[in-house]
N, C-alpha and C positions, 0 to 999 in steps of 0.2 A: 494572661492578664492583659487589660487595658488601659491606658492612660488617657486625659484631659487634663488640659491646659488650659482657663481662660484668664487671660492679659486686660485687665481694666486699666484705661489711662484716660487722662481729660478729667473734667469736670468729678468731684467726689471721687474718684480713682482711690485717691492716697486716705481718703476714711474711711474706706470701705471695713478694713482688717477691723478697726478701733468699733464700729455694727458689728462687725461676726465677734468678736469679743465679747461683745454684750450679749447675743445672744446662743452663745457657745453651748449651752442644755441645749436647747431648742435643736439644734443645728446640727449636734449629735444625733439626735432623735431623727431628725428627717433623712441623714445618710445612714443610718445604720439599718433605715425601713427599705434602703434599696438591695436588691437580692444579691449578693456575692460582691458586696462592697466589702473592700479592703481596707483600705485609707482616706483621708482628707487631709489638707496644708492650706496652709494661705499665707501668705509672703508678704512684708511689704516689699517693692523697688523704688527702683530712682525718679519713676516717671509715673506710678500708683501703686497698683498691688495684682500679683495673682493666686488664682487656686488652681490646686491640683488633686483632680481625683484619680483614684484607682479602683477597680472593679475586674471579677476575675471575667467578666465579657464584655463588648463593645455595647450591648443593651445594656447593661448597668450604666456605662459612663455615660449612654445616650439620656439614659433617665435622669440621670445624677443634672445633667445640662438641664433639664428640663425643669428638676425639682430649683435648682438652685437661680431662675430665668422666675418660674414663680415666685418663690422665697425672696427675690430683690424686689420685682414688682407690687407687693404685699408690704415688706419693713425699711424696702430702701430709698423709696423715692422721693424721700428728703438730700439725698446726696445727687441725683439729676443723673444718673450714671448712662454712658450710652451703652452699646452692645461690648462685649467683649469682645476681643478677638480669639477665636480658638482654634486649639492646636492639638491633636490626637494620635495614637498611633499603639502598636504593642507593647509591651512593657519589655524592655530586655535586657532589663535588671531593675530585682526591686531586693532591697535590705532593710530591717528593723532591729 
Protein backbone atom coordinates (compact mmCIF):
# COMPACT_ATOMS: atom_id res chain seq x y z
CA UNK A 1 0.00 0.00 0.00
CA UNK A 2 0.63 3.74 -0.31
CA UNK A 3 0.30 6.67 1.49
CA UNK A 4 -0.13 10.88 0.85
CA UNK A 5 0.07 13.27 2.93
CA UNK A 6 -0.89 16.80 1.83
CA UNK A 7 -0.19 19.80 4.69
CA UNK A 8 -2.35 22.88 3.93
CA UNK A 9 -1.23 25.87 5.87
CA UNK A 10 -1.59 29.78 5.06
CA UNK A 11 -4.34 31.46 3.88
CA UNK A 12 -7.99 29.11 4.22
CA UNK A 13 -5.72 26.20 5.47
CA UNK A 14 -7.84 25.87 8.71
CA UNK A 15 -11.40 25.96 6.53
CA UNK A 16 -10.47 23.73 4.32
CA UNK A 17 -11.85 20.33 6.65
CA UNK A 18 -15.30 22.75 7.50
CA UNK A 19 -15.53 22.45 2.68
CA UNK A 20 -14.67 18.74 2.81
CA UNK A 21 -17.46 18.53 5.46
CA UNK A 22 -19.95 20.02 3.24
CA UNK A 23 -19.22 18.29 0.76
CA UNK A 24 -18.42 14.83 2.26
CA UNK A 25 -21.07 12.64 -0.69
CA UNK A 26 -19.34 14.25 -3.30
CA UNK A 27 -15.89 13.53 -2.03
CA UNK A 28 -16.68 9.96 -1.23
CA UNK A 29 -17.66 9.54 -4.76
CA UNK A 30 -14.66 10.92 -6.12
CA UNK A 31 -12.03 8.57 -4.05
CA UNK A 32 -13.85 5.73 -4.02
CA UNK A 33 -13.69 6.07 -8.23
CA UNK A 34 -10.00 5.80 -7.73
CA UNK A 35 -8.74 1.96 -8.26
CA UNK A 36 -7.51 0.37 -5.10
CA UNK A 37 -8.20 3.14 -2.80
CA UNK A 38 -8.29 2.34 0.65
CA UNK A 39 -8.85 5.28 2.85
CA UNK A 40 -9.23 9.02 3.23
CA UNK A 41 -8.79 11.51 6.60
CA UNK A 42 -8.64 14.93 6.84
CA UNK A 43 -7.37 16.54 10.06
CA UNK A 44 -7.52 19.62 11.41
CA UNK A 45 -3.85 21.07 12.96
CA UNK A 46 -2.51 23.97 14.64
CA UNK A 47 -1.42 25.65 11.65
CA UNK A 48 -4.58 24.47 9.07
CA UNK A 49 -5.34 20.98 8.12
CA UNK A 50 -4.27 17.84 6.39
CA UNK A 51 -5.44 14.89 4.23
CA UNK A 52 -4.24 11.67 4.09
CA UNK A 53 -4.86 9.08 1.55
CA UNK A 54 -4.13 5.49 1.16
CA UNK A 55 -4.20 3.47 -2.03
CA UNK A 56 -3.15 -0.18 -2.43
CA UNK A 57 -0.43 1.59 -5.30
CA UNK A 58 1.56 4.67 -5.59
CA UNK A 59 -0.68 5.40 -8.91
CA UNK A 60 -3.74 5.45 -6.86
CA UNK A 61 -2.25 7.97 -4.39
CA UNK A 62 -0.80 9.79 -7.61
CA UNK A 63 -4.29 10.16 -8.77
CA UNK A 64 -5.92 10.69 -5.57
CA UNK A 65 -3.27 14.12 -5.65
CA UNK A 66 -4.46 14.87 -8.84
CA UNK A 67 -8.34 14.25 -8.26
CA UNK A 68 -8.21 16.16 -5.01
CA UNK A 69 -5.64 19.48 -6.98
CA UNK A 70 -8.81 19.52 -9.32
CA UNK A 71 -11.53 18.97 -6.73
CA UNK A 72 -9.97 22.37 -4.77
CA UNK A 73 -9.49 24.26 -7.84
CA UNK A 74 -13.40 23.60 -8.97
CA UNK A 75 -15.09 24.21 -5.04
CA UNK A 76 -12.23 25.87 -3.21
CA UNK A 77 -11.18 28.75 -4.46
CA UNK A 78 -13.01 30.81 -2.25
CA UNK A 79 -10.65 29.76 0.65
CA UNK A 80 -7.33 31.33 -1.62
CA UNK A 81 -5.46 27.96 -0.54
CA UNK A 82 -1.87 27.66 -1.99
CA UNK A 83 -0.21 24.36 -2.75
CA UNK A 84 0.09 21.80 -0.38
CA UNK A 85 3.07 20.43 0.84
CA UNK A 86 3.36 16.76 0.21
CA UNK A 87 4.66 13.84 1.78
CA UNK A 88 4.42 10.00 0.48
CA UNK A 89 5.79 6.91 0.94
CA UNK A 90 4.89 2.98 1.83
CA UNK A 91 2.49 2.23 4.11
CA UNK A 92 4.06 0.20 7.01
CA UNK A 93 1.30 -0.07 8.98
CA UNK A 94 -2.16 0.55 8.27
CA UNK A 95 -5.25 -0.53 11.07
CA UNK A 96 -9.08 -0.12 10.88
Amino acid sequence: MHAVIRTYSGKGAKELTTLLKQHKAEIEKLFHSIEGFVSYTAADTDSGSVTMTVCKTKAGTDESVAKAREWLAKNGTSLGLGAPAITEGSVAMHMT
